[in-house]
N, C-alpha and C positions, 0 to 999 in steps of 0.2 A: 759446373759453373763456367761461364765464357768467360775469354782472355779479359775481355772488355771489363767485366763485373770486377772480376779479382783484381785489374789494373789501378779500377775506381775506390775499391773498398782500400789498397795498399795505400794508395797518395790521401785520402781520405783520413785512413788510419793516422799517419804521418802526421799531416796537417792539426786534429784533434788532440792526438798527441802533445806536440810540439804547442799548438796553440793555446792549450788548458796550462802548458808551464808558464808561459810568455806572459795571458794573462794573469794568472795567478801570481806571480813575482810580480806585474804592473800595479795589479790591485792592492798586495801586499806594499808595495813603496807610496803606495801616493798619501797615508796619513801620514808616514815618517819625514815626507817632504813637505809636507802644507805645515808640520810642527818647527822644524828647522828654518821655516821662512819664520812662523812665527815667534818666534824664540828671535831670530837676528832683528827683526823689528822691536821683541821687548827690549832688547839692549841698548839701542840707541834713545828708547825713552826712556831706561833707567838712569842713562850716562845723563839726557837732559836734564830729569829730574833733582840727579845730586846734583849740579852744578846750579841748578835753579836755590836748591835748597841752602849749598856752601855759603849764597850772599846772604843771608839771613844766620849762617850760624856760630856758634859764639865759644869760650872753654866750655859752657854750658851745656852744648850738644845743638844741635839740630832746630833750627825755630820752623816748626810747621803749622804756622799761623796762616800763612800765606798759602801754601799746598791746600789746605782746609778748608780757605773760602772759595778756591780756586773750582777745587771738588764740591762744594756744594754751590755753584755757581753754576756748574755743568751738568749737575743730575738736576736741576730744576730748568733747562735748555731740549727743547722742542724742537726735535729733527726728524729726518724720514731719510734713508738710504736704503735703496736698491742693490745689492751687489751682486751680478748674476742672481743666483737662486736664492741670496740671502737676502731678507728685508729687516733695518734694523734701525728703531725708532729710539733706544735708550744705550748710554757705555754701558759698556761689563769691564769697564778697565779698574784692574782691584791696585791701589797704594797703599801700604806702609810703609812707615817710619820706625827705625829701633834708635836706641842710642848704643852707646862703645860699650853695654853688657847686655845687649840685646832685647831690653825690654824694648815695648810699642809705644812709641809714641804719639802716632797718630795711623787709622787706619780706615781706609773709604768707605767700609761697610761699617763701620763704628762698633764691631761685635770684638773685638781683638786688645783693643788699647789697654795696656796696663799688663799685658801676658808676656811672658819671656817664650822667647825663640832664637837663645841662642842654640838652642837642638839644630833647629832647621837647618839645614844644607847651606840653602842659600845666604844666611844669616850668619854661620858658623865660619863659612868658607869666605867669604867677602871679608869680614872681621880678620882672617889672619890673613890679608892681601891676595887672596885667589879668586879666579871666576867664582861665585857663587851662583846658582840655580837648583832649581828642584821641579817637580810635577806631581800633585797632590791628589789622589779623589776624595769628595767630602762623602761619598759613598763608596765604599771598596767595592773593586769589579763594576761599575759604572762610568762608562767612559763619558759620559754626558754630563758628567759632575764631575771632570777634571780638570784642573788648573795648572798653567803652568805660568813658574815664576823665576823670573830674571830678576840678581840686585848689581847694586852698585856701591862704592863707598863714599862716604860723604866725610869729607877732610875737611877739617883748621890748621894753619899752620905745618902744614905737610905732616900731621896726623890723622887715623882714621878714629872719629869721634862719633861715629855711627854708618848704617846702612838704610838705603833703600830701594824696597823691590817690588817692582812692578808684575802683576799678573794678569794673566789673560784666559777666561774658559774658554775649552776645547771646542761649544756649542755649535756656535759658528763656523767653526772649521769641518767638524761634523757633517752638519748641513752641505758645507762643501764639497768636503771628500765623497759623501754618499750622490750627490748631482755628478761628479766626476765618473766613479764607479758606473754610473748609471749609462752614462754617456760610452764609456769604454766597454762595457756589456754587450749595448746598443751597437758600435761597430762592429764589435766582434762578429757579433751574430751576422750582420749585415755583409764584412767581408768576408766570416763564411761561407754565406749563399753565393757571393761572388765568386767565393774560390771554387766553390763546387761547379757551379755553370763553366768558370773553366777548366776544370779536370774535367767536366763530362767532355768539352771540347777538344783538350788533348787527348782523353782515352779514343776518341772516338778519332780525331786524326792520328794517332799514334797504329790504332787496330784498324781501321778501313783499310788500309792496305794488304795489310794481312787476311782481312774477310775476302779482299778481290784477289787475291792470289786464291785463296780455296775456292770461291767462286769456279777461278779459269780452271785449276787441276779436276775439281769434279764437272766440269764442262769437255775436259781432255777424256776427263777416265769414260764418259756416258758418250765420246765419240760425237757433240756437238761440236761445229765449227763455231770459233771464239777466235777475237787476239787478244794478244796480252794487256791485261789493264796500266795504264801509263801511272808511275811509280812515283812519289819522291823521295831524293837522296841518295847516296849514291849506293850504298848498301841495300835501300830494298830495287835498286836500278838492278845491281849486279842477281840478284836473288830470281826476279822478274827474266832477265834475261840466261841465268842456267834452268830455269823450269820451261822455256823457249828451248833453248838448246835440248833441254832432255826428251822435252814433247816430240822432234824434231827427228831425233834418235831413234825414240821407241816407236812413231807413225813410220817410221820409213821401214821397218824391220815386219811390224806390223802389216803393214798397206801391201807389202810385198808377199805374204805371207796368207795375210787375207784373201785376198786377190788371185794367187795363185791356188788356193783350194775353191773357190769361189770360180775360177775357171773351168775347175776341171769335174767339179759338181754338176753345173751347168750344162757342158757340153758332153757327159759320161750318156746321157741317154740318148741324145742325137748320132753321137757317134754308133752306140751299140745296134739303135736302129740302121744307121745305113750299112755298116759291116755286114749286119742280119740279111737286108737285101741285097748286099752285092752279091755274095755267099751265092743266094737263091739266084740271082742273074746267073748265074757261072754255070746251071745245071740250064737244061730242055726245058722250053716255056710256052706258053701260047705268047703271040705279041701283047694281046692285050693283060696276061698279068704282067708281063714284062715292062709295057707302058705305065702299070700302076707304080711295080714296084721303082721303077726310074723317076717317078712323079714323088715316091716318100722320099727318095734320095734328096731330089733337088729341095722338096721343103723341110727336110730336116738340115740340109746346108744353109737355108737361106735362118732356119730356127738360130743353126751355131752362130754366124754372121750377126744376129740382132742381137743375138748375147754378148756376142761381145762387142758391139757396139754400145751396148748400154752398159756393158760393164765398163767400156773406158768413159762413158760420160759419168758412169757414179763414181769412179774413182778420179775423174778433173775433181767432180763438186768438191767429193770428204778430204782432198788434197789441200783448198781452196780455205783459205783462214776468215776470208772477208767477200765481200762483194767487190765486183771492179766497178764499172758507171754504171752509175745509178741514173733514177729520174723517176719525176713527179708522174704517177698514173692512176687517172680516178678507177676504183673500181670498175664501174660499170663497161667502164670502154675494153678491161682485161679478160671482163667475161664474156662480149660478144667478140672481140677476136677470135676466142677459146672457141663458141661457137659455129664462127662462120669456117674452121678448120674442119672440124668436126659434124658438119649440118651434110655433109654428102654420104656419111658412113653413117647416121643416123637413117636419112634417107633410104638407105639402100636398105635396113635393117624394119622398114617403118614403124618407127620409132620417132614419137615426138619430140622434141627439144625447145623447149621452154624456156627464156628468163627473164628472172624479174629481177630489175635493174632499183639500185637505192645510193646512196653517198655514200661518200668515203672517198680518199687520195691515198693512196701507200706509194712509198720509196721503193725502189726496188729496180733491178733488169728486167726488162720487160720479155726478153724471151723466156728467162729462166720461168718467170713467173706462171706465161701463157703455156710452155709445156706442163708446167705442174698441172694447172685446171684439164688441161687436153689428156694429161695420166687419168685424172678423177672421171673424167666424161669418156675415157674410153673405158674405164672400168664396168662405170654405170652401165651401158649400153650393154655389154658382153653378158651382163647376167639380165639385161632387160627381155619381158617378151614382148613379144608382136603384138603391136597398134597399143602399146604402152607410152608412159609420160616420163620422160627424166625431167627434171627441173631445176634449174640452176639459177641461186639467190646470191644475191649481192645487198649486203646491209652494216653500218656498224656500232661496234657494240664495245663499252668499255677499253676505247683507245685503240679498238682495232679493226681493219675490214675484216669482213666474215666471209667467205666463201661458202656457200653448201651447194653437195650433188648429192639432189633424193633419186630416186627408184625405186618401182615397183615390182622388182627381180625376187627373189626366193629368200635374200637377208642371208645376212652369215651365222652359220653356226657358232653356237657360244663357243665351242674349243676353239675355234679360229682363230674369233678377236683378240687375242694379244701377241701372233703370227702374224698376222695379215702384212704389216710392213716389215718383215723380213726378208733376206733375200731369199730369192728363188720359193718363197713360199708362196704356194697357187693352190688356188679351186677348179676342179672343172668349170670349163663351161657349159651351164644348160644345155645349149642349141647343138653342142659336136661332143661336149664329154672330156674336152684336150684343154689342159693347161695352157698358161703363158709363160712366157719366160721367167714371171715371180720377181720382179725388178723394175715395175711401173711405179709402184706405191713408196718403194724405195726410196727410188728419184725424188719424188714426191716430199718424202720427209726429210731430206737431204737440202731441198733449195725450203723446204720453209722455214728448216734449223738456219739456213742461210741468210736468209732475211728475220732472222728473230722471232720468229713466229710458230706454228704448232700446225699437225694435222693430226688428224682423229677419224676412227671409221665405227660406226653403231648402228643395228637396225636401228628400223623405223617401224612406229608404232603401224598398226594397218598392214604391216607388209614391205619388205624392200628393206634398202639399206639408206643410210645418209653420211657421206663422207662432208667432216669440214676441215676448211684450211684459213686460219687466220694469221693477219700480218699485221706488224703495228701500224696503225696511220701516223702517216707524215708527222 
């Protein structure tokens, strides 16, 4: 599982977590609060109501003459109210009246009057001077048939001479609370996909860093040239610049190391050859073997000399973290430089040299560039035979030029191909049987790793080989 995944699934975790308590306690409060509003609303109409009642009552108790017409006044009154989600055309407001032992004296559903309730809470409690309330279901365990009710007392003479208590079904609050829930559901869900889009965001700015650092180390360890990806903070700054530092360290210990058996590989048979002839120079000779052997001498000096000329050019390149100036150069113009270098040593070899020119711009140095293709077209040639075709393409393809050098040479053996750009790893040539220095292809894969790019070497179908070398475009 990637850092990334496990970063997503942890804050994720979290978030679900945390947010299933958050809602769950929201959801849990919002009927305890929509009852609490509605309870302090009963109050104040209870408090109206006894005071409505007090002018009318008498030692006698309570005159709800008035309250009665009042209520049936209002249940035969034709209304429409919208309330948010609630639509509501008729009261559900419940009154009775008790006297000072608790019977009913008067009651808006008219199903009550005449019943004692001095049991009831609210009736019980108001009577001996305290808050009185209650909350009733006329159905147990149906919250849809519950009421609740607020009283009041109703004084003569600074005595309480009865109660009255105003009630309210839950119905409509219901209806409420469940459009609220709905709504709060609805967020949730809604600033969870939000939240998610941005934890994918932070995982992914939090880990991109991290991927371009393994990026650069396995670009270090496989000996591509890379620099360091630019970091933020100061922590992954410092991290960025000890993996520079280490690189820094271990290439230099390496490069030195490399380099120094890479010399001596190299120049181990040049050497052992002219020791061989000088040897034989030193004994009785004819001139003319003695002009041959002086003839191996000087081209196995001039062999050590290109060796290590090319071995200091491949060690500037894998030195080299970046490009220095660059510039815009259409393909096509990079492959007939490449050729008009090489169209004399063709010639000599007769050997045709072909190209077929197509678009494309790549960035790049234009010398490093023109020697890579001038490595590919001297390759070609060396294994080309006489009154044969090389042909070199210029075309591009998914974001990048393409370079190809065909030939109709002998093709490389399958054990070869995955040698072939190593150092000092050579083939005879056809035409003499004599290696090369094994450090053309090299070069080669060294400036294309340099410009971002790739080269590749595979027969060709018919015969011969095809090297390509791609770079991004511009």
């Amino acid at each position: 599982m990637s850092l990334r995944l496990r970063l997503l699934l942890v804050l994720l975790a979290i978030y679900c977590a945390g947010g299933y308590f958050i809602a769950r306690w929201t959801l849990d409060q919002i009927r305890p609060r929509y009852l609490e509003s509605m309870e302090e609303s009963l109050v104040d109409v209870a408090v109206v109501l006894a005071s409505q009642l007090e002018q009318s009552t008498t030692a006698a108790g309570p005159g709800v003459e008035g309250l009665r017409a009042a209520f049936a006044g209002a249940q035969r009154r034709e209304f429409e109210a919208r309330i948010f989600s609630l639509h509501k055309t008729a009261i559900d407001l419940r009154v009775y009246v008790t006297d000072a032992q608790g019977r009913v004296l008067f009651d808006s559903t008219g199903r009550n009057e005449g019943r004692d309730f001095s049991r009831w809470n609210d009736v019980a409690r108001t009577l001996r001077g305290a808050y009185g309330a209650r909350s009733t279901r006329d159905v147990d365990d149906d919250d849809e048939t519950q009421v609740l009710y607020v009283a009041a007392p109703v004084r003569h003479e600074g005595r309480i001479c009865g109660v009255v208590t105003a009630g309210k079904p839950t119905r409509g609050i219901n209806t409420l609370v469940a459009a609220a829930k709905r709504r709060i559901v609805i967020g949730a869900v809604g600033g969870g996909i939000a939240l998610l889009l941005v934890l994918l965001l932070v995982a992914a700015w939090v880990i991109a860093p991290l991927e371009q650092l393994t990026a650069y180390a396995r670009a270090v360890r496989d000996g591509r040239p890379v620099a360091a990806p630019p970091l933020p903070g100061r922590t992954l700054r410092d991290l960025g610049t000890a993996f520079e530092e280490m690189r820094d360290a271990l290439e230099g210990r390496q490069h030195a190391e490399r380099y120094t058996q890479a010399m001596a590989h190299g120049v181990k048979a040049p050497l052992a050859a002219i020791r061989g002839a000088a040897e034989l120079m030193g004994e009785d000779m004819p001139a003319e073997e003695r002009a041959r052997f002086l003839g191996n001498i000087r081209g196995e000096a001039a062999r050590i000399q290109q060796i290590i000329e090319r071995l200091l050019e491949l060690s500037s390149l894998e030195a080299r973290k970046a490009l220095g100036r660059t510039e815009r150069i259409p393909g096509t113009e990079l492959a007939q430089a490449a050729a008009t270098v090489m169209q004399p040593a063709f010639a000599a070899r007769r050997v045709r040299l072909v190209v077929e020119a197509g678009e494309g711009t790549l960035a790049g140095e234009r010398v490093l560039l023109r020697e890579a293709l001038v490595n590919l077209l001297q390759n070609a040639l060396d294994f080309s035979p006489v009154d044969s075709e090389v042909a070199l393409t210029v075309r591009s393809a998914q974001g990048r030029v393409v370079f190809t050098v065909a030939d109709r040479g002998p093709g490389v053996p399958d054990y070869a191909l995955p040698q072939v750009f190593d150092r000092f790893y050579s083939l005879p040539r056809p035409e003499t049987g004599r290696k090369s220095t094994g450090l053309g292809l090299a070069l080669v894969r060294e400036i294309a790793h340099l410009h971002g790019g790739d080269v590749a070497l595979a027969n060709r179908e018919g015969g011969g080989a095809v090297a390509t070398l791609s770079v991004p475009i511009e």
